[in-house]
C-alpha positions, 0 to 999 in steps of 0.5 A: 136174353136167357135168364137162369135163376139159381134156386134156394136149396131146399131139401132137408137136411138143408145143404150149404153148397151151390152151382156157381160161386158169385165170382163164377156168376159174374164172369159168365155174365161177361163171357155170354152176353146173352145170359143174365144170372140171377140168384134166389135169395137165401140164408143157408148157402156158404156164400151169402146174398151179399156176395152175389150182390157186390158182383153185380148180381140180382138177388130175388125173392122168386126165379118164376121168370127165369129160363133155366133153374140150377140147384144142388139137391133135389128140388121138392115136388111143391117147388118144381115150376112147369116148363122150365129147364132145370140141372139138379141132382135127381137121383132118380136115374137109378130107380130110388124109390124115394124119388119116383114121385119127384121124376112123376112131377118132373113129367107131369109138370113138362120139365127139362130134366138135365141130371148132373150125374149123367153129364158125361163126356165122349169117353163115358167119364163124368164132367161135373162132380164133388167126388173129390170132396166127398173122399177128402171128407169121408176119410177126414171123418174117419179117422176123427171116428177112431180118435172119438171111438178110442179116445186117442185123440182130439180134431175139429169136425170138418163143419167147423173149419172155414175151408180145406186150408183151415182143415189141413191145420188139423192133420198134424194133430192125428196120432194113429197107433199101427193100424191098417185102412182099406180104401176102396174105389178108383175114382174121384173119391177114393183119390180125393180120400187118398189125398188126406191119407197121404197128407197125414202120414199114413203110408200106402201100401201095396194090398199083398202087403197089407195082408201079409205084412205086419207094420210098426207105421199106421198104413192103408191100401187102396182096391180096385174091383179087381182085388176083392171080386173074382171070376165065380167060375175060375176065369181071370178078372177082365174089366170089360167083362166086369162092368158089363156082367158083374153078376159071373163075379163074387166077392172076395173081401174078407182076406182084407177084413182080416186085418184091416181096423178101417174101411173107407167104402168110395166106390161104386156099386152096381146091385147085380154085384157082389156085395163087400161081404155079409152080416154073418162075416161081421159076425165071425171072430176073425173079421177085425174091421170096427169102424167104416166109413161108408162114402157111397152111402148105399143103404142095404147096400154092398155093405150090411152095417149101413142099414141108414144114412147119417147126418153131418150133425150127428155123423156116426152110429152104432151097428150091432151085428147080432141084432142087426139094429143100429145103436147110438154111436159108441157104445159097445166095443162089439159093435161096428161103428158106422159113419154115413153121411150122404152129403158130405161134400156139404161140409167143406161147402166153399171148396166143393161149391168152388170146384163144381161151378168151375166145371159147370161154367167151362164144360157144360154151360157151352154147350147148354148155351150153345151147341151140343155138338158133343151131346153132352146135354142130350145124355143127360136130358133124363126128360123133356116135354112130358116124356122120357128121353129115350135113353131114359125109357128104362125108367117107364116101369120105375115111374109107372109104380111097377 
């Protein structure tokens, strides 16, 4: 019998979400025979202990005995129990430095390490994310920051809705002057953002549109790298070539800024790539852009106004460029008003919980449980029996302090 515990979150901020619903729980409990659930008590998940409970699963206070441990976030070190396997978001797999300790722990403790963000398949694409989530969220939240910001209108912050049918509801009740939004990213979020764009009204537009046309409709665009980076030396935009050297790229970002009111930041960002712009750019009397939404939350990042996260009690600040300091939110027209919530799927936590363990159950616990005729769970093994995989063996240095 394997037993596999689903842990109580407990990082701080305190997130909502979980690996695998009670519904979820229940029915891989009838597909593997061989399996048993159990779920750590908990009073902050969306889904109660009484839920788990009324399908027949176990609640207890400890999962010491069980065999593989799931979470959401990051475990916390003093929480981390030795020889187990557990799947959690580490962030670690990009050298954070705020989780070297935790990675140091993980080997220390002789911990299977399987990273959620490393689940990919054959063809590089990741199976298990709340990308979707984070995009509905994130733009949700930025047009709710211009109707705070210029007090145009009035909608529930995504927190206080039950669900994303109940947050719909609300869409109806935003009333957008002409103004134009640029949204970045070809992925999950900026399709998930693209969802509540669209179901607003907003139309989409072509990014040559967007900066040579003058709209009587609130409009946005949405940019793929090849449409704000360019070739440092005049060749063309190659994809390939893109990924793989990004530094031969440099940023060409402003044309957009110059008439756009609303940047919605969904996409990934490699640091040997050009940053979005500068903090003397925000300075210039022809950047326009006064609030951003920065859903990829990379501090000091490809964006020089999100100097640090915020929280989904307190969403927004304010950034004054020319002291490059943050500011309370709303409280000078000069400034930048930031969103950069880092959790942000943890608002629409049922929904994300929902679609998340729904991934997880049918594309990764197969071969989890079974063969990993795919190596599925082999790429996203970051550290086993004391040591680096050697996929991971970049992090040596990164652990080591170095």
């Amino acid at each position: 019998m394997i037993q596999i515990g689903i842990i109580r979150e407990e990082k701080v901020p305190l997130d909502h979400r979980v690996p695998i619903t009670p519904a979820q729980a229940a029915q891989i409990n009838k597909d593997f025979p061989e399996v048993r659930i159990k779920v750590q008590s908990s009073s902050v998940r969306c889904y109660p202990d009484e839920d788990y409970r009324k399908r027949g699963i176990e609640i207890v206070p400890s999962v010491i005995d069980c065999d593989i441990l799931m979470g959401v976030k990051e475990v916390p070190i003093s929480s981390l129990i030795g020889d187990k396997t557990y799947l959690f978001f580490s962030h670690t797999i990009k050298k954070q430095a705020y989780n070297r300790n935790l990675l140091c722990s993980v080997l220390e403790k002789n911990i299977r390490l399987i990273d959620y963000e490393a689940l990919i398949n054959e063809q590089g694409r990741r199976v298990v994310a709340f990308g979707r989530w984070a995009g509905i969220v994130g733009a949700y939240n930025a047009i709710w920051t211009y109707g705070e910001r210029y007090k145009l209108f009035a909608i529930k912050r995504v927190r206080d809705c039950f669900d994303f049918e109940d947050l719909k509801t609300e869409f109806s009740k935003v009333k957008l002057p002409s103004i134009k939004i640029v949204l970045t990213g070809g992925g999950r979020v900026s399709k998930g953002a693209m969802e509540v764009l669209l179901a607003m009204n907003i139309k989409m537009v072509s990014p040559a549109a967007f900066i040579e046309r003058v709209f009587d409709v609130p409009v946005f665009c949405q940019l793929n790298s090849r449409d704000y980076c360019k070739h440092k030396y005049g060749e063309s935009f190659v994809r390939s070539s893109f990924y793989a050297s990004p530094e031969h790229y440099e940023g060409d970002f402003l044309k957009y800024a110059k008439v756009a009111d609303i940047l919605i930041a969904g996409a990934y960002w490699d640091s040997k790539a050009p940053v979005l712009f500068e903090r003397e750019d925000i300075l210039k009397n022809n950047f326009k852009i006064r609030i951003i939404a920065d859903i990829t939350c990379d501090i000091k990042g490809s964006i020089p106004s999100t100097l640090c996260s915020s929280t989904i009690d307190e969403p927004i600040y304010d950034y004054n460029p020319s002291e490059d300091v943050v500011e309370l939110p709303l409280t000078d027209e000069g400034n930048i008003t930031v969103m950069a919530v880092d959790n942000l799927p943890c608002e629409l936590a049922r929904d994300a919980s929902e679609s998340f363990g729904k991934e997880l159950s049918s594309k990764v616990l197969p071969y989890l449980l079974g063969n990993d005729k795919f190596g599925i769970i082999a790429r996203a093994t970051v550290a086993e029996k004391g040591r680096l995989s050697d996929k991971y063996n970049y992090l040596k240095d990164y652990v080591q302090g170095k």
